[in-house]
Structures are given as structure tokens and as C-alpha cells.
RODRENNU-55439 format. One record per residue (C-alpha): x, y, z. Coordinates in steps of 0.5 Angstrom, whole numbers, plus 500, padded with zeros to 3 digits. Each point is the difference from the previous one (the first is absolute). Example, Ala and Ser with C-alpha at 12.3 -4.5 7.8 and 13.67 -1.06 7.14 Angstrom:
REM RODRENNU-55439
525491516
502507498
END
This chain:
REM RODRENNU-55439
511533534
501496494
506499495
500506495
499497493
504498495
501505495
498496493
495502494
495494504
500505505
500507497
493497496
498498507
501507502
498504495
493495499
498500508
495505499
497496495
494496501
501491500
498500493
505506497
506497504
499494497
499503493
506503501
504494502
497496494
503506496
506500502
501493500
498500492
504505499
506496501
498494496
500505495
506503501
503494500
497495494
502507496
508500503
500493499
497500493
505506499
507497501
498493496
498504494
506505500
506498504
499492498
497502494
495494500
495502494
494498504
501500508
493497502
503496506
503506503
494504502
496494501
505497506
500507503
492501500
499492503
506502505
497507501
492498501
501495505
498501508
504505504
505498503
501494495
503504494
506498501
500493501
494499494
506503495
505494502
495495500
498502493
507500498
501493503
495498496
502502494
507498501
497493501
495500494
506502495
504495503
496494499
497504493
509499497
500493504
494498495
502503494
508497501
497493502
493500496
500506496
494501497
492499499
494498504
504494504
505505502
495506501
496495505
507498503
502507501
493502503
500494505
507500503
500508501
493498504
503495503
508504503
495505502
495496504
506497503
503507502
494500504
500508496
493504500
496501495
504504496
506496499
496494497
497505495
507504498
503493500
494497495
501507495
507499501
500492497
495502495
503506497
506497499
498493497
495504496
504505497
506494499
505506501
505500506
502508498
493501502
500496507
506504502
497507497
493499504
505498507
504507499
493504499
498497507
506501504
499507498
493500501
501496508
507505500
496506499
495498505
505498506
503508499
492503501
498495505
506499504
505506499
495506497
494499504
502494505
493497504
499503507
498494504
498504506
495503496
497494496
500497506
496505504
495500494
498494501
499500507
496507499
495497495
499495505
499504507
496504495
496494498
499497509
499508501
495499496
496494502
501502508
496507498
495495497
500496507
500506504
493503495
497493501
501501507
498507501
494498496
498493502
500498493
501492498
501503492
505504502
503494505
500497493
504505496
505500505
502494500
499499492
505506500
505496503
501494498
502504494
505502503
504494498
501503494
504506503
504495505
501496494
503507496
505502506
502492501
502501492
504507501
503498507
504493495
501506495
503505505
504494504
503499493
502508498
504500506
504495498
501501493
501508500
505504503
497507500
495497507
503498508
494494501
500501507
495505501
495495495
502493504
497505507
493502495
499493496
501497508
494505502
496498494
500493502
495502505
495502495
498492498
497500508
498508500
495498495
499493503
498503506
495506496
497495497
499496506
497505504
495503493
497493501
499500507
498506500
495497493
497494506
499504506
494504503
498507500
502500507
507497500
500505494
499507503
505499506
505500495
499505495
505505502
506495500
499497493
500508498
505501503
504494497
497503493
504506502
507497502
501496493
498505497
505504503
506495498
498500493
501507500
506500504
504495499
507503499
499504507
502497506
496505504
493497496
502493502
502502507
493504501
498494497
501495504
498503507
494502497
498492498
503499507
495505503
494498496
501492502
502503507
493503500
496494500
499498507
497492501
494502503
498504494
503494496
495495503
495505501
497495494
501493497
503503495
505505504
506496501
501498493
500507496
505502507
505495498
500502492
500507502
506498504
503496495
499505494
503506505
507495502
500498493
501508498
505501506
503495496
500503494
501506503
508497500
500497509
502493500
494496499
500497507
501506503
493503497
497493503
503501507
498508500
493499498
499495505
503504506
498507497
507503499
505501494
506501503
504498493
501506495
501500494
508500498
503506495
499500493
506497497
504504496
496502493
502496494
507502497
502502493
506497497
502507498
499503507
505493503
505503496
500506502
500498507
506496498
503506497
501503507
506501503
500493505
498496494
493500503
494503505
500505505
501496507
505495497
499493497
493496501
END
């Protein structure tokens, strides 16, 4: 049984948009994450002009949307890098203008030395951009009210920001995380069906297209190393979320470099062998497409992993070595089938060891331990902690 979700707006979107076709869940998705880069510019520009009473507050809801736009799972960290980087570049700018004052030689000054404290921060992008602005903005304008006001705005911008991203409407890190392994097992799942259509119909286009499919998948795999860095990153800097139901996915999603490793070795083998190698496989490569697929629509159950992992057990147990040498090509395309099916034990969540040595022996005796507890919410840890003991059921752990 799989643990029970947690109760968020994240999660009451995905509810609500299940029985939504791809294209509207992600229309949806899109949406909402508009809405609050809106939301948020506004209430930022809002709280300078009138609490503040900053005549023309444009950095305000300008450091909101840049925090607000950037990549799920980055919001929060985007807004302190781009505060950074203004606190870098007004500092420089009053340095300059203390020291220089102004003209072209202290605009140049101002602009190479922010580059240069911002290069050597090792920032991002954005760090190097907002120091320059800032430098610039204060030489040019030769006016220190002016670098303190646009310091202001952005700690308002960044502040409202934080509020959205990390208190209103925190990331899910299992979510992003599951996402990014979903678009990628949709994208092996695919070119595994492609595989089993060229096998079933002996066609070397289709042989082709298979493997073409999966070299792409790269692109995803590359996608879900990118949200796993930023889930690692939630984890430790929100409170709202317990990181070891994510420690336990991100470890399973690291089987998902060879899992597609193996696929696209087997889609060339397949590409390479002859018609008769071809035919004595046909119902294990469809079989195979069938079990991806079943992950990538499952990933949160742990029955669908478990089913999954004995059918990938079974399918390469179901390849005897007369059938394998039946022809020269036989023995190859046996043991890619049986290294794809361990490496979807693996990701299924079984020690990867334990997958080599069942399909070797053609016996799973490891299960799939217990989902752990769903991620918690700081405002359910302190009504745990209101309880009478101080805090869970069962005593302390």
C-alpha cells in the first residue's frame, strides 16, 4: 500500500487534473505557476509603493518574477542568489563612487570589478547579471539614496518570493522528482514499444527509430539529474519536508542511467541481429515495453514496482539457453533482455545485487521494504507536538 499524499495545493491540482488528458495537466500546471509569479510581482510592487512609499518601486516586482520564473524546485535559492548579487553590485557601486566618484573611468571600474567579485563568488548567471546592473545603476545615477532604495525593493521582491516559494506554496520534492522519472520511463517505454514493433514485424526501419528514440532519452535523464540536485537542495533548506522518503527515490532514480543504457544496448542488438535471432524474442522485448510502462504510471505504489520486478524476473527467466543459441545472434539479445530486466528490479527499488543474483538464479527472494512515512508538514509536527507526551503515539523515535 502506498503512503497516503500529502495534503497540498500541489497535490489537490494533481487530483483535480487526473482525469485530464497530458496536455491539460500540464496547461494546468503552467497556469498555476503563472498565477503565482503574478500574484507575487503584484504584492510585491504593492508593499513598496504604498507601505515603503517608494515612488516608482520597479525592482520590486521585477526580483519576485525572476525569483518566481525560475525552474521548479529553484525558486527559493534563485531569489537569494539574485539578492546576492545586488548586495555585491550596490556595494561595489558606493566603493566606487566613494573612491573614484563619477564618469566613464568609474562606470568602467564599477562594471569590471562587480564582474570580477561575482566571477570569483563562482555565482550563476544571475549573480554576475544583478552585480553588473547594480554597479552600473549606482555610478550612473551618482546617487547613494538611490543604490539603497533599489536594495530595499529587492529585499522586498526576494522576501515576498521566499514567503510563496518556501511557506505559501513550498516545492514537493517527491513530486518533482517522481516527474522527472515518469518523463523519462514514458520516453524508454517508448522506444522499448518501438523495439518490440520492429521485432514483431522484422523491420530494420523501425530497428532504426527505436534506437534514435533512445538516444534521446539523454535529454530526460539529464532533466531528472537536474531536479534530483534541486530536490537534495529542498530538503535541506525547507522545513515544511522529512528528506528520507527522497534519499530512498533519488536512490532508485540513479538506476535510471543504466536502465536506459541497457534499452538502448538491446534496440542495437536488436537493429544488428537477423530475422531469426529477431522472431525468438518477440514476446519478451513486448513484455519488457509492457513493465516500463507500468513504472512510469505507478511509480508512487509499491505494489506496481513489486509486480513489477517479478515480471522482469520471469521474462528473463523465461529465456532458456537452447532458445538463446538457437542462433548467432541469440545469446546477445538473451543477455541484454537480462540486463535491462535487473536493471527494472533495480529501479523497482531491490538492492542492485540482489537483482543480478536473482536473474542469475531465477528467484527474487528480497521484497520491496515499506514505504516510509509520507513527507510531513511542519504544521502537523507541531500538533504532534501538542500531544499530551510531547510527541507521537508509541513514544519517542
Amino acid at each position: 500500500m502506498s503512503a497516503p499524499r500529502p495534503r497540498t495545493v500541489h497535490g489537490a491540482l494533481r487530483r483535480a487534473t487526473a482525469g485530464l488528458p497530458a496536455a491539460g495537466r500540464r496547461a494546468v500546471a503552467d497556469g498555476w505557476l503563472l498565477l503565482q509569479a503574478t500574484v507575487s510581482a503584484t504584492a510585491a510592487w504593492a508593499v513598496a509603493r504604498y507601505l515603503l512609499d517608494h515612488p516608482a518601486p520597479y525592482f520590486a516586482p521585477i526580483s519576485a518574477l525572476i525569483a518566481l520564473t525560475a525552474n521548479l524546485g529553484e525558486r527559493g535559492l534563485h531569489a537569494l542568489r539574485l539578492l546576492g548579487g545586488v548586495v555585491l553590485g550596490l556595494v561595489v557601486g558606493e566603493l566606487v563612487l566613494l573612491t573614484v566618484g563619477t564618469g566613464p573611468g568609474s562606470m568602467a571600474l564599477g562594471i569590471f570589478v562587480a564582474l570580477t567579485a561575482a566571477r570569483l563568488t563562482r555565482g550563476p548567471q544571475v549573480v554576475v547579471v544583478q552585480a553588473a546592473v547594480s554597479a552600473i545603476l549606482v555610478v550612473a545615477l551618482g546617487d547613494q539614496s538611490n543604490g539603497v532604495q533599489r536594495l530595499v525593493d529587492v529585499l522586498v521582491g526576494a522576501g515576498i518570493a521566499l514567503l510563496f516559494t518556501q511557506v505559501l506554496f513550498p516545492p514537493e520534492p517527491l513530486a518533482l522528482l517522481r516527474g522527472a522519472e515518469k518523463t523519462a520511463l514514458t520516453a524508454i517505454a517508448g522506444g522499448l514499444a518501438v523495439t518490440a514493433a520492429a521485432v514483431a514485424e522484422d523491420d530494420d526501419e523501425l530497428a532504426g527509430r527505436a534506437v534514435e528514440e533512445l538516444r534521446h532519452v539523454r535529454d530526460d535523464l539529464a532533466e531528472l539529474h537536474r531536479v534530483g540536485r534541486a530536490s537534495t537542495g529542498i530538503t535541506r533548506r525547507a522545513l515544511v519536508w522529512r528528506a528520507k522518503v527522497v534519499v530512498r527515490e533519488q536512490e532508485n532514480a540513479g538506476h535510471l542511467d543504466l536502465l536506459g543504457a541497457g534499452c538502448l544496448t538491446l534496440a542495437r542488438l536488436v537493429a544488428s541481429a537477423g530475422s531469426g535471432a529477431r522472431a525468438r524474442f518477440r514476446e519478451p522485448v513486448r513484455d519488457l515495453a509492457d513493465v516500463v510502462d507500468s513504472l512510469a504510471h505507478g511509480l508512487g505504489d509499491r505494489e506496481v514496482r513489486q509486480r513489477a520486478a517479478d515480471r522482469a524476473l520471469a521474462l528473463a527467466t523465461r529465456i532458456t539457453s537452447d532458445s538463446a543459441a538457437a542462433t548467432p545472434d541469440g545469446p546477445f539479445l538473451a543477455h541484454g533482455l537480462r540486463m535491462v530486466a535487473a536493471d527494472v528490479i533495480a529501479f523497482a527499488g531491490v538492492h542492485p545485487a540482489e537483482a543480478v543474483r536473482a536473474i542469475r538464479e531465477g528467484a527474487l527472494e528480497q521484497r520491496l521494504p515499506p514505504d516510509p512515512p509520507a513527507p510531513g508538514r511542519l504544521v502537523g509536527w507541531l500538533r504532534l507536538r501538542g500531544r499530551p507526551g510531547g510527541g507521537p503515539r508509541g513514544g519517542p523515535r
